[in-house]
C-alpha positions, 0 to 999 in steps of 0.5 A: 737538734741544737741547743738553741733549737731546743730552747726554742720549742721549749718556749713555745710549749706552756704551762697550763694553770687552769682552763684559760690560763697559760705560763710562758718563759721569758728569757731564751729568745731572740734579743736578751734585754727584753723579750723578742716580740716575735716570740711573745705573739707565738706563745700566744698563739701557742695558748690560743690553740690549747682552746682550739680543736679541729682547725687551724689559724688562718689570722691574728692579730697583736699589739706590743704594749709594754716592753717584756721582761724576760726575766720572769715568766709571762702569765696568757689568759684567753677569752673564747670569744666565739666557737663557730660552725667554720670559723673559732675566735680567740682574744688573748692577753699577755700579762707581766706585772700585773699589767698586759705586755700584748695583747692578741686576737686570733680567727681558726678556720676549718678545711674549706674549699674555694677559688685560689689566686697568689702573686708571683714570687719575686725572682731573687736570687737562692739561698745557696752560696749566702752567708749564714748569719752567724758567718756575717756577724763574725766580720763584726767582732772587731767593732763592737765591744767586748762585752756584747761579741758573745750576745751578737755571735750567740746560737740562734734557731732560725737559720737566716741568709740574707739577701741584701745585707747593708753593713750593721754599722755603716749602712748606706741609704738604700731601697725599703725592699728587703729579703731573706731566706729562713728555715728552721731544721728541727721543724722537721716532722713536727705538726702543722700548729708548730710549724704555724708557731715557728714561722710566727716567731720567725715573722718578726725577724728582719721586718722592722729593718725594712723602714731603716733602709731608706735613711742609712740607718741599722739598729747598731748607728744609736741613731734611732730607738725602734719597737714593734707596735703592732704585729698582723699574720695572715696564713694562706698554705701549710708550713714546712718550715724546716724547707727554706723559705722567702721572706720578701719584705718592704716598707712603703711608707714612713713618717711621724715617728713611725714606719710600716712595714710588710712582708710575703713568705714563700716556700722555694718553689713560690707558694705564698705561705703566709703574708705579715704586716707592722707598725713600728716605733721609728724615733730619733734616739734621744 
């Protein structure tokens, strides 16, 4: 296991302060100046599960109020708004400061039994042969300032090949669709609440990017100032996520300082894992 795989589960696993009422680290994840929303909505998720027992998440839903610290820890309280015969509801907020950074609601539901229906995978191309993130980022070096090339070509967890890389600096103007594939190793033998928690963290990477493709823009142009606003996660099949998976996003709409975005995950073989959507801040940077 590698170091940033370790710090990863380390965040996803709480300290419980009482009943309802869980701690977070902040700091580790995946952006350092204020903490990666995909990372907030796993740890809430993580506190919601230590009031769930017998069932798994099969939806949540989030909203990034204020940007986090990750300097200082984050404190989750949840509300057991409903314990039912198929299906368990939770609300949780995330706290820093006195005030709520997220706040979260999450639905449980039992092994049930029914009709199944997916769409068709896209048909795009394997990971093999892509470049790893850290080997596409490495021909940036030279472009950014010094000061940044150990943040940019710093460890991550999640191992990324992307499908349609545009250049982080120059991007031309291109189709809202996006892919990548995405595993992690050391999800390897660990329980499906893990594995649910993993892809949550994982579901936030990329997403966002989706609505820039259009207008020849990438968060390294200083062109646009962006945030998540919202975050939706439907799963649909059990996560084995230390198996590469496909991350098939686009963005179907933008306007008004805003863009939505949606995502399908797959597993290699085309089981649809798990469906994403967001809003995001898209803002001419001022």
């Amino acid at each position: 296991m590698t170091e940033a795989e370790h710090i990863l589960l380390d965040l996803l696993s709480l300290e419980r302060l009482e009943v309802d009422l869980f701690r977070g680290t902040g700091s580790g994840g995946e952006t350092p100046t204020r903490i990666f929303g995909g990372q907030v909505v796993a740890q809430a998720l993580s506190a919601a599960y230590r009031t769930v027992e017998d069932r798994l998440c099969h939806s949540l839903h989030a909203y990034f109020i204020r940007p986090g610290d990750p300097s200082i820890p984050v404190i989750y309280q949840v509300d057991r708004a409903r314990d039912g015969g198929s299906f368990t509801t939770r609300r949780v907020i995330a706290i820093q400061h006195g005030k709520q950074i997220l706040n979260m609601s999450a639905s449980f539901h039992i092994a049930d039994d029914g009709w199944d229906h997916q769409h068709t995978m896209p048909d795009i191309s394997g990971p093999e042969g892509l470049p790893a993130r850290s080997e596409v980022r490495r021909q940036y070096l030279d472009r950014v300032p010094e000061r940044l090339r150990s943040e940019l070509m710093r460890d991550r967890p999640i191992d990324v090949r992307e499908v349609h890389h545009l250049d982080l600096f120059a991007p031309d103007k291109s189709d809202d669709r996006n892919a990548i594939w995405f595993r992690m190793n050391a999800a390897q033998g660990r329980d499906q609440i893990t594995q649910q928690l993993l892809l949550t963290y994982a579901s936030d990477m990329y997403l966002l990017s989706s609505g820039l493709r259009p207008h020849g823009l990438s968060w390294f142009t200083g062109e646009v100032n962006g945030a998540s606003l919202d975050h939706a996660l439907w799963f649909h099949a059990p996560v084995h996520f230390d198996k590469w998976h496909l991350y098939s996003m686009d963005s179907p709409w933008g306007g008004r300082g805003r863009s939505f975005n949606r995502g399908s995950i797959y597993t290699q073989d085309g089981t649809l894992v798990a469906s994403v959507a967001q809003e995001g801040l898209m803002r001419r940077a001022r």
